[in-house]
VOLUMFI-179969 format. One record per residue (C-alpha): z negated, y negated, x. Coordinates in pm, whole numbers, padded with zeros to 5 digits, always signed. Each point is the difference from the previous one (the first is absolute). Example, Ala and Ser with C-alpha at 12.3 -4.5 7.8 and 13.67 -1.06 7.14 Angstrom:
# residues 2
-00780+00450+01230+00066-00344+00137
This chain:
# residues 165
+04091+01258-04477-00097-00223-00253-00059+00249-00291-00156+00319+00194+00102+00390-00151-00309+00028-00227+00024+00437+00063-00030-00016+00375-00310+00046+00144+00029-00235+00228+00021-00279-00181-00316+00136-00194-00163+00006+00300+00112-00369+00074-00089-00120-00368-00340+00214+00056-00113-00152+00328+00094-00387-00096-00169-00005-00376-00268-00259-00015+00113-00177+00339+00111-00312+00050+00344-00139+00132+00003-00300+00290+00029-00260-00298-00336+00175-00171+00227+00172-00307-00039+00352-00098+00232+00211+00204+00055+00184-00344+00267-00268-00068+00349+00028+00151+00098-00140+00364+00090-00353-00067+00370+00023+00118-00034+00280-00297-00081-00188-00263+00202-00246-00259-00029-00367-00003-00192-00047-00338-00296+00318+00126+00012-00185+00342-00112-00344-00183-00248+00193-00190-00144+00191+00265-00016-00389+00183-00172-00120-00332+00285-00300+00025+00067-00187-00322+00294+00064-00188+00154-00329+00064-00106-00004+00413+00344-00065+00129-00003-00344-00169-00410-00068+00052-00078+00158+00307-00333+00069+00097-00264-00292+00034-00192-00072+00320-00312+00215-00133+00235+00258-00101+00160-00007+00349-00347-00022+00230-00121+00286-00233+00310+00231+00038-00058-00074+00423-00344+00094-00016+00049+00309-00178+00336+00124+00149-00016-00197+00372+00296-00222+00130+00380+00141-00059+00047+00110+00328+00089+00290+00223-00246+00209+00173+00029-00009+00366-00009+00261+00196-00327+00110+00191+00097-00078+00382-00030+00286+00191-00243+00025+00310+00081+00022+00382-00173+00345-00050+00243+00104-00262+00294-00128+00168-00080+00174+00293+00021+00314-00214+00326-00075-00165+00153-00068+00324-00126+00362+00222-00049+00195-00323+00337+00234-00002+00158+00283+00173+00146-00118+00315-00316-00187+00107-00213+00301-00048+00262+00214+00198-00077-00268+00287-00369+00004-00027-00002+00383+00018+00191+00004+00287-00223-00326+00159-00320+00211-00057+00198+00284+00133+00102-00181+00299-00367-00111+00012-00193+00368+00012+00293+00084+00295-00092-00282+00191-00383+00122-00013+00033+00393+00043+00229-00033+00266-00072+00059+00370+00262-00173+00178-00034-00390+00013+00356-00044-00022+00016+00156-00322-00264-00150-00102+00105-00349+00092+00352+00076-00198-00187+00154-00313-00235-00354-00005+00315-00210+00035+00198+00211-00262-00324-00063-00212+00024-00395+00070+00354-00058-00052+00010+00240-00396-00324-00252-00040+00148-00278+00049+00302+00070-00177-00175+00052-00296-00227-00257+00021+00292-00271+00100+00179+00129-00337-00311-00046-00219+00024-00349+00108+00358-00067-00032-00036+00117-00330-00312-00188-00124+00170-00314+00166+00284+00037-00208-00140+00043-00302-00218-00241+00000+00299-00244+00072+00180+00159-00312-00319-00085-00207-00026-00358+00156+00405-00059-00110-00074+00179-00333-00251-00272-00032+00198-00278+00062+00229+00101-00219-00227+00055-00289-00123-00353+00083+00337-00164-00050+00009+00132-00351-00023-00230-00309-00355+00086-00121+00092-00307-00290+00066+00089-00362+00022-00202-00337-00174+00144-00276-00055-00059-00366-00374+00016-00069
């Protein structure tokens, strides 16, 4: 998608919304996507000299270009909150199926007459609670021991690289 079909209006609407704004690296977004783009525009766009591969840049050059454009790394990922993990874990079809029939359980237990119905609509109640709240945790517990070995593994990564400057 590197050269968008000029007639669609789609990418008119695209070209319309992004004029005048600013990429992450502070370039107009007018200019192509940088995997787009040649070598020799991509040097000009990076105001590099002509003869960079054998120079480099100098230190100035270098604590300018991180000021402007940050360090070279990867965003990370906003962590998610217990609240929102919660929701990921109860938020889909068979856990509302349970919690309808819970609160259904639940209004049973209170119109009824009889306390033996009553007594099995409040335990019916407890044990659909309970399994849902015993498979929220299960869940949260694993997956925050998937993010703690994701972590570990990211950590054993070579963050080291030579450069020419």
């Amino acid at each position: 998608m590197c050269a968008p079909d000029k007639n669609s209006s789609s990418s008119k609407k695209m070209a319309d919304k992004s004029k005048g704004a600013e990429d992450d690296l502070g370039l107009a977004s007018e200019a192509p996507a940088w995997h787009c783009m040649d070598k020799a525009t991509a040097i000009k766009q990076l105001g590099l000299a002509s003869d960079h591969q054998s120079t480099g840049l100098s230190d100035a050059q270098a604590a300018e270009r991180l000021a402007k454009y940050g360090p070279n790394r990867m965003t990370e990922e906003k962590k998610k909150t217990i609240w929102q993990k919660i929701w990921d874990q109860v938020a889909n079809v068979l856990v509302a199926i349970l919690v309808i029939v819970a609160l259904v359980s639940m209004v049973r237990a209170i119109v009824e007459d009889g306390t033996e119905n009553k007594i099995s609509n409040w335990i019916q109640f407890g044990i659909i609670f309970s399994v849902i709240a015993i498979n929220t945790y299960i869940g949260i517990y694993q997956e925050g021991n998937a993010e703690k070995a994701a972590e570990a593994l990211k950590s054993m990564l070579s963050s080291d690289a030579r450069v020419l400057r």
